[in-house]
ZAMARGU-4260 file (C-alpha; in steps of 0.2 Angstrom, whole numbers, plus 5000, padded with zeros to 4 digits):
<rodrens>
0) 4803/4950/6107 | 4795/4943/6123 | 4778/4942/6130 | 4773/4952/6146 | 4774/4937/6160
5) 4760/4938/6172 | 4769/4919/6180 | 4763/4918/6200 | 4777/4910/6208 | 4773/4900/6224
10) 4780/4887/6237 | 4774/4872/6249 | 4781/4861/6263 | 4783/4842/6259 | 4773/4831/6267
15) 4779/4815/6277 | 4770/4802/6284 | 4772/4793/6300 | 4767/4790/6318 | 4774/4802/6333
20) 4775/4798/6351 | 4766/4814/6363 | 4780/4820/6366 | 4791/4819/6351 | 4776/4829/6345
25) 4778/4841/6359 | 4796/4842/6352 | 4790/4845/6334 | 4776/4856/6337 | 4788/4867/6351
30) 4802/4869/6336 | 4788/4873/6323 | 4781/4887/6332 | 4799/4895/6337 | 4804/4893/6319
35) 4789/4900/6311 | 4789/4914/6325 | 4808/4917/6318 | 4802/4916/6301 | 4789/4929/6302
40) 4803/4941/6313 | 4812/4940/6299 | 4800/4945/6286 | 4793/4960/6294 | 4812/4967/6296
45) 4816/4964/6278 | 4820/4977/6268 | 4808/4983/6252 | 4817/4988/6236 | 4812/5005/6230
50) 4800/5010/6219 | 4800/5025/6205 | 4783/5034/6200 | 4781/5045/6184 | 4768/5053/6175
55) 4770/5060/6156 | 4760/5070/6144 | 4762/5068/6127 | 4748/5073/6114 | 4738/5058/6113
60) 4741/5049/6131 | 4742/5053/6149 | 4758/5041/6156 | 4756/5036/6175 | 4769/5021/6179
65) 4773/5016/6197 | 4788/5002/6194 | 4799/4994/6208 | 4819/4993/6204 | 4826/4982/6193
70) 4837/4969/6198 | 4849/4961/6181 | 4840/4946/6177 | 4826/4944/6190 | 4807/4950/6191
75) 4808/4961/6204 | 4787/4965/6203 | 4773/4970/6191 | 4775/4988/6181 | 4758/4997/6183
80) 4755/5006/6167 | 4740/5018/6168 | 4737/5026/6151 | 4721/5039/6149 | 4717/5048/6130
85) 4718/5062/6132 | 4706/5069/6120 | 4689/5064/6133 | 4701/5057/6147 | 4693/5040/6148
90) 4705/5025/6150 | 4712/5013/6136 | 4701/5002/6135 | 4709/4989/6121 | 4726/4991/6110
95) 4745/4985/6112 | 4758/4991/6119 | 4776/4987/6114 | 4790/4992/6130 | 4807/4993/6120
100) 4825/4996/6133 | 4837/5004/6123 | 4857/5004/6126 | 4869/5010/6115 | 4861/5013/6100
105) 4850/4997/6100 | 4836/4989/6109 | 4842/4975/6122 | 4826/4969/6128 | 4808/4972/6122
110) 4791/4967/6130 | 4774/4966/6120 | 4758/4967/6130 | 4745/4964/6120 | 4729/4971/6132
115) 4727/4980/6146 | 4722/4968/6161 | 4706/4981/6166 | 4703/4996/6157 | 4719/5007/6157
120) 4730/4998/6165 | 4744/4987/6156 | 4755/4976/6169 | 4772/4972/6163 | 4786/4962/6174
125) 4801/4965/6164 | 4817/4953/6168 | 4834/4963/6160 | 4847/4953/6157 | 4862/4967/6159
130) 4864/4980/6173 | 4865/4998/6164 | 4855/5014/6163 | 4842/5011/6149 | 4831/5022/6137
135) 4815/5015/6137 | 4801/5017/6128 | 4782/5013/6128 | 4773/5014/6112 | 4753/5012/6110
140) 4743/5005/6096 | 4726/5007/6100 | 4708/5011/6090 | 4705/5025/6102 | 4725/5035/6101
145) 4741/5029/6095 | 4755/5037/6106 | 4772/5034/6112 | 4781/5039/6127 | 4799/5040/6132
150) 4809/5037/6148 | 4826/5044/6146 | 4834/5036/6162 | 4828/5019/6168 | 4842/5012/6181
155) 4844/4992/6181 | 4855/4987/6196 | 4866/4974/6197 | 4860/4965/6211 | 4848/4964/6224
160) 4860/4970/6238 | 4865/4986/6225 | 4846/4991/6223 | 4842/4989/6242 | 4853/5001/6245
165) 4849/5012/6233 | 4840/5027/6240 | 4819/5028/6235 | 4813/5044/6227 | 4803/5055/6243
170) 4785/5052/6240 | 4776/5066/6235 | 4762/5076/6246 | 4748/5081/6239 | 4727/5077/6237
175) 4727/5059/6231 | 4714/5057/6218 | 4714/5041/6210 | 4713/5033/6190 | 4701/5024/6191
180) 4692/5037/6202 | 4694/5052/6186 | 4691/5039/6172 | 4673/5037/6180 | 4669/5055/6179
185) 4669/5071/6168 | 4687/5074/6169 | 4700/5086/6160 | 4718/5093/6163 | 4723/5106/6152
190) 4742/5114/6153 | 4741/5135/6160 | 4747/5143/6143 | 4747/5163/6139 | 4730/5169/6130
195) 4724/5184/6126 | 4708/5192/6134 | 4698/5206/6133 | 4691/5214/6147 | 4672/5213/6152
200) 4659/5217/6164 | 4644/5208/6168 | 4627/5214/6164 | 4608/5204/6162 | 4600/5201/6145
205) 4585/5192/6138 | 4585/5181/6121 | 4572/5191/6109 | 4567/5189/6094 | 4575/5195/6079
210) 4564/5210/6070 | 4553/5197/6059 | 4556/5182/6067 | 4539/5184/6078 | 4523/5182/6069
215) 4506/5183/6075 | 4492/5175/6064 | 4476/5183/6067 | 4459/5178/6062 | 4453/5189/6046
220) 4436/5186/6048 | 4425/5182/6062 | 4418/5164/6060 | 4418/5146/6067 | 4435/5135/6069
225) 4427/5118/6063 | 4431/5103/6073 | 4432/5092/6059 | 4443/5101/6049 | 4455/5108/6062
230) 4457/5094/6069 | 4477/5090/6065 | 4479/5110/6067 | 4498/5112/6072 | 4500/5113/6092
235) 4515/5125/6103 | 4532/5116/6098 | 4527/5110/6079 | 4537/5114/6066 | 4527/5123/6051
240) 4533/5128/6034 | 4528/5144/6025 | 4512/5142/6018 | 4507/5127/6028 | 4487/5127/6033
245) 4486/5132/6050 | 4468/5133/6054 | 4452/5134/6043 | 4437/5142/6047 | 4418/5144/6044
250) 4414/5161/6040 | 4398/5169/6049 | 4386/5179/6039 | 4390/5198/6043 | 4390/5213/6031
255) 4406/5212/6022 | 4410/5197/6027 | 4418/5182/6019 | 4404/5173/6013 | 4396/5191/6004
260) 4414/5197/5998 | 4418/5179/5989 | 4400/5180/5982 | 4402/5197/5974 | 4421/5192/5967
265) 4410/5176/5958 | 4399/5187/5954 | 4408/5202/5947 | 4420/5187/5936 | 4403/5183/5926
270) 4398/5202/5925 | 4417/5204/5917 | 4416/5191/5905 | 4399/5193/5899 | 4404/5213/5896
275) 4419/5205/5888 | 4408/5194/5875 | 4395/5209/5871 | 4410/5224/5867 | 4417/5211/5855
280) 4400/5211/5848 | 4400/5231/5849 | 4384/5229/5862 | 4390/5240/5874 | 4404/5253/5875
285) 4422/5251/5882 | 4419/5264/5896 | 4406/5250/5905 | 4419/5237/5903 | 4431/5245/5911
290) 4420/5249/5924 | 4418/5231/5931 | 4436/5226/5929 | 4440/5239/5939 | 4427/5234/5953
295) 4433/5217/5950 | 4451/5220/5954 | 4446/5227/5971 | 4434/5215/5976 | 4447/5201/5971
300) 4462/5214/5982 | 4450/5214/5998 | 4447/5194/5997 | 4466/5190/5996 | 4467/5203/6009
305) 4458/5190/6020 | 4467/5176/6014 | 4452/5169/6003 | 4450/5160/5986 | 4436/5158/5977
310) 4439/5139/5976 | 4433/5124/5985 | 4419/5127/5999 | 4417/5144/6009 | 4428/5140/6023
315) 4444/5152/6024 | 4460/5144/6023 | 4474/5152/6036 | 4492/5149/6032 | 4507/5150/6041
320) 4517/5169/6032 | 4535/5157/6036 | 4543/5144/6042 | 4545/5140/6062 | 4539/5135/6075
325) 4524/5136/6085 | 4526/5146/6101 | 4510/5150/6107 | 4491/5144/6100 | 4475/5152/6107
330) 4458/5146/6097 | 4453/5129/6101 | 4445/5118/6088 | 4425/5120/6086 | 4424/5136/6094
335) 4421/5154/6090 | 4434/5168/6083 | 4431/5184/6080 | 4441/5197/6066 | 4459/5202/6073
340) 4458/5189/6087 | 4474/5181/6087 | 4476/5162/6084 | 4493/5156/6082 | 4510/5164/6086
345) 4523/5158/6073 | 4544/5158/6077 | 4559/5156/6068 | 4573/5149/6082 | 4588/5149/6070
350) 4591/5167/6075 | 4590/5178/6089 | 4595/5191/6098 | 4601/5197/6114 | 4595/5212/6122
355) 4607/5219/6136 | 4606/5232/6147 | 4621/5240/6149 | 4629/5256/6157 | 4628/5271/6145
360) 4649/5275/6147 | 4654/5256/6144 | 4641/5256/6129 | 4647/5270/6121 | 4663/5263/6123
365) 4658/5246/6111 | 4669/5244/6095 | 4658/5242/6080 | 4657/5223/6079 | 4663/5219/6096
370) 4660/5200/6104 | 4652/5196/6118 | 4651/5180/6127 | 4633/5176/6134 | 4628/5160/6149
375) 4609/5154/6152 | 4604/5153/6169 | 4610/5140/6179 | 4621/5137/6164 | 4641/5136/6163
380) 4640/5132/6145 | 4644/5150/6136 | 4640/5156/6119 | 4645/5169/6106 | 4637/5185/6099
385) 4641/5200/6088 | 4636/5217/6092 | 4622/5221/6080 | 4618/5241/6087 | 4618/5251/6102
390) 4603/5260/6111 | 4604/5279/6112 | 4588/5282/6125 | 4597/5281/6143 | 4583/5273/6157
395) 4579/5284/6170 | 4579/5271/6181 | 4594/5259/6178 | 4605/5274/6171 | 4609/5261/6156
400) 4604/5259/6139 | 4598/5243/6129 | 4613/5233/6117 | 4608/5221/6107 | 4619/5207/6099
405) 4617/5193/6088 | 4619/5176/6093 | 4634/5168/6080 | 4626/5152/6082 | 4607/5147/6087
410) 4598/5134/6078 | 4583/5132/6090 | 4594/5131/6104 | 4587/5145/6115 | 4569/5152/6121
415) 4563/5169/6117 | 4561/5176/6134 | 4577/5166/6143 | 4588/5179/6155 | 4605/5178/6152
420) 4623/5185/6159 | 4634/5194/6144 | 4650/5197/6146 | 4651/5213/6138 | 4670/5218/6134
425) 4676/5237/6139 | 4692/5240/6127 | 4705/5230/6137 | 4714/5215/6128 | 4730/5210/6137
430) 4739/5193/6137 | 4744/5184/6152 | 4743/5167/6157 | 4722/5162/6158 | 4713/5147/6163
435) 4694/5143/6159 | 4683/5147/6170 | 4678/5130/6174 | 4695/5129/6181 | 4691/5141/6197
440) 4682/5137/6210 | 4675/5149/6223 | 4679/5144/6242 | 4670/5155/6253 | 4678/5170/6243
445) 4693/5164/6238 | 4696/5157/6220 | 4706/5142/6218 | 4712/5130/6206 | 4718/5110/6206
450) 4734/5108/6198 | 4739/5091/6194 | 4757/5086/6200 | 4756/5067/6198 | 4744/5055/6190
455) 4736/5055/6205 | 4743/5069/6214 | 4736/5085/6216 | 4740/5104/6226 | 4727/5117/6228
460) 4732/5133/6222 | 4726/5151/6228 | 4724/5162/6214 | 4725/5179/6210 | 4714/5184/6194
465) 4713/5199/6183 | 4703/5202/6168 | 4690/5188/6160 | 4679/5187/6144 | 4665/5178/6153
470) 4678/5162/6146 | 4693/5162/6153 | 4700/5171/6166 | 4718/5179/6167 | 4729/5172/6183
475) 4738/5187/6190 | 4747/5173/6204 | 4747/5158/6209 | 4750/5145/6192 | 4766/5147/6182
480) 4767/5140/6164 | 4764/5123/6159 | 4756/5118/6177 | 4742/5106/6171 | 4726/5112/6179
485) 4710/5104/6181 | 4695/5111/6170 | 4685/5099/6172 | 4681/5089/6188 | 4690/5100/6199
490) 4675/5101/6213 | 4678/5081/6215 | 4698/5083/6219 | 4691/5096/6232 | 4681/5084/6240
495) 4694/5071/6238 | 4706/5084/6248 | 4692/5088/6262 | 4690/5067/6265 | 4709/5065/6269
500) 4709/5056/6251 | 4698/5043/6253 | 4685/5049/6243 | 4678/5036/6228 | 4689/5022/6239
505) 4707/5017/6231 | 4713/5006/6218 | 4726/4988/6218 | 4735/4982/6203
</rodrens>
């Protein structure tokens, strides 16, 4: 096993000491100059070996290795080893790489690098003893992937005369976007492969809450909203558990008020049990009995109707009916409230709905439990929901009707009141090949898409599209199978292509 050698090799004239006349140094320097002059001809005129460039995909890794012949036993110059996860498309940043050359059978050389020399890039200058066409193969240990590529055909030449006149591989043409340019961006490549999709059509919607998700808490009783008590009274974005104290208030004398209605429940309780004690005693007769119980059990009814106890002072306790959040709070501590005035409004984000309005012949069309994909505004981030019912009043104005769905998955993530685009599907599913939606990019009415042809080449491709689920879109023409597409970070390679690939600057090994 051998080590990656990163040697510099380098020369210098000898120096010599002594005493020259003018024009022995006339001589000297005359020569000098015509040698060095000769020296310099005959270095620009001198030929380069090739190089060869190739980029792999495997599961775990991205491969993009630009290496110059091989020459049987000499360094002929450093391999550039780019390597990018693919799972988040950032570079490899630590991990070792073994480079095993395979001949008949067995391994004849091997080469370990032990880290990359910057993130991403392993260097390697590989001396092979025997001339041969060699299997070769790159494998990574690394924390963040373990992978391991495969170069079926690596050529080592003979001699230096035998690889200069090997013919170079053409370059490629393309939009030249760098490594070190897409490992310092959101950047993904994903291969063009057959999907299904279901037809939609666009229409608005609003996120709305779910039949009992809205509650407004209202004052019961006219009265006073202490300051000292309401001080730590829940604001707009708290969270509140059912039963949690809201607001407490000070009860104003009125008729039937509060105060009056807790005073007769007190007072009816000592009526009921003093009646109790004397028909034991047979004082008085059952009927009278049953007379104030009965006219304790409505008193008692009206006063939990207001939310009231009979313990602790005569302030009226207002609790939150479930558990949320608070989306809007109106009374303001040491003012005034009157009965019915409304004081908090209380949410539960975990669910909601969305309300779309959607033409009356594509809604009856819906199949029962059909899914729709929804996007925010100024959103590309998309989001499921189930059809939860269909409207069957037409709007005179709009010709359509409302559809509701349920969101799959909320959790607080939305607003009530956001508007949102749904993808609501017509019936249609056909399969075809389909890229996301990320993946196209609108130039003035034209929809592209970057494929990736190199590590760091790249064609733009006019497309042809069909059907989309508000997801992915199908591509009638202009990507075949397996091409590997840009999803992510494809607005950069354009303006990589519109700055005659400068853009971001370039990069050196």
């Amino acid at each position: 096993m051998k080590t990656a050698n990163h040697g510099v090799r380098s020369s210098a004239p000898a120096m010599t000491n002594g005493i020259l006349s003018r024009s022995a140094m006339s001589l000297a320097l005359t020569l000098l100059v015509t040698a060095c002059g000769s020296a310099v001809d005959e270095a620009e005129e001198a030929p380069e070996l090739g190089a060869v460039v190739v980029t792999q995909w495997v599961d775990g890794t991205e491969l993009f290795l630009e290496y110059p012949f091989l020459v049987a036993g000499q360094q002929t110059g450093n391999w550039a080893i780019h390597l990018t996860d693919r799972q988040d498309f950032q570079p490899i940043r630590a991990g070792t790489l073994s480079v095993s050359f395979r001949s008949g059978g067995g391994i004849a050389e091997s080469f370990t690098v032990d880290a990359p020399l910057r993130d991403g890039i392993f260097l390697l200058d590989p001396v092979i003893a025997q001339s041969g066409t060699y299997e070769v193969e790159l494998a990574l240990v690394s924390e963040q992937v373990n992978s391991r590529h495969v170069l079926p055909s690596v050529l080592v030449h003979e001699s230096e005369a035998a690889a200069l006149a090997y013919p170079s591989p053409e370059e490629a043409d393309g939009i030249a976007f760098l490594k070190e340019q897409q490992w310092v961006i959101p950047f993904a490549v994903r291969p063009a492969e057959e999907h299904p999709v279901q037809g939609t059509t666009l229409a608005p919607g609003e996120i709305v809450p779910p039949d009992g998700s809205l509650i407004r808490v209202s004052a019961p009783i006219g009265g006073i909203a202490l300051a000292a008590s309401n001080r730590d009274a829940p604001s707009v974005g708290d969270g509140v558990r059912q039963g949690q104290v809201l607001a407490v208030l000070a009860p104003t004398s009125q008729e039937g008020g509060f105060a009056q209605l807790r005073g007769r429940v007190e007072r009816l309780r000592r009526e009921a049990a003093r009646d109790a004690r004397l028909f034991e005693v047979g004082a008085i007769p059952a009927r009278r009995l049953g007379e104030v119980r009965h006219d304790l059990e409505i008193a008692e009814a009206e006063l939990a109707a207001m939310g009231g106890g009979t313990e602790g002072a005569y302030r009226l306790v207002v609790r939150s009916p479930m558990s949320g959040v608070v989306a809007e709070r109106t009374f303001v501590p040491g003012g005034r409230v009157e009965a019915g005035e409304s004081l908090f409004t209380v949410v539960d984000p975990a669910r909601v709905w969305i309300r779309v309005q959607v033409p009356a012949s594509t809604a009856n069309a819906l199949p029962t439990g059909a899914l729709t994909f929804f996007t925010l505004d100024n959103s590309e981030e998309a989001f499921d929901a189930r059809l939860r019912s269909v409207g069957s009043v037409v709007n005179p104005t709009t010709r359509t009707v409302p559809v509701v769905f349920v969101a799959t998955i909320a959790q607080g993530r939305f607003a009530f009141g956001q508007f949102v685009q749904a993808a609501v599907p017509m019936g249609r599913r056909t399969t075809g090949i389909a890229i996301p939606n990320t993946a196209i990019l609108d130039e003035n009415g034209t929809p592209v898409a970057y494929v990736q042809t190199g590590g760091e080449t790249f064609e733009r491709r006019i497309l042809a599209l069909g059907d989309t689920d508000g997801r992915r879109t199908h591509v009638i023409a202009g990507l075949r199978p397996g091409d590997m597409v840009v999803t992510v970070g494809a607005y950069q390679v354009r303006l990589a292509s519109l700055s005659g690939g400068d853009f971001a600057g370039g990069h050196a090994h």
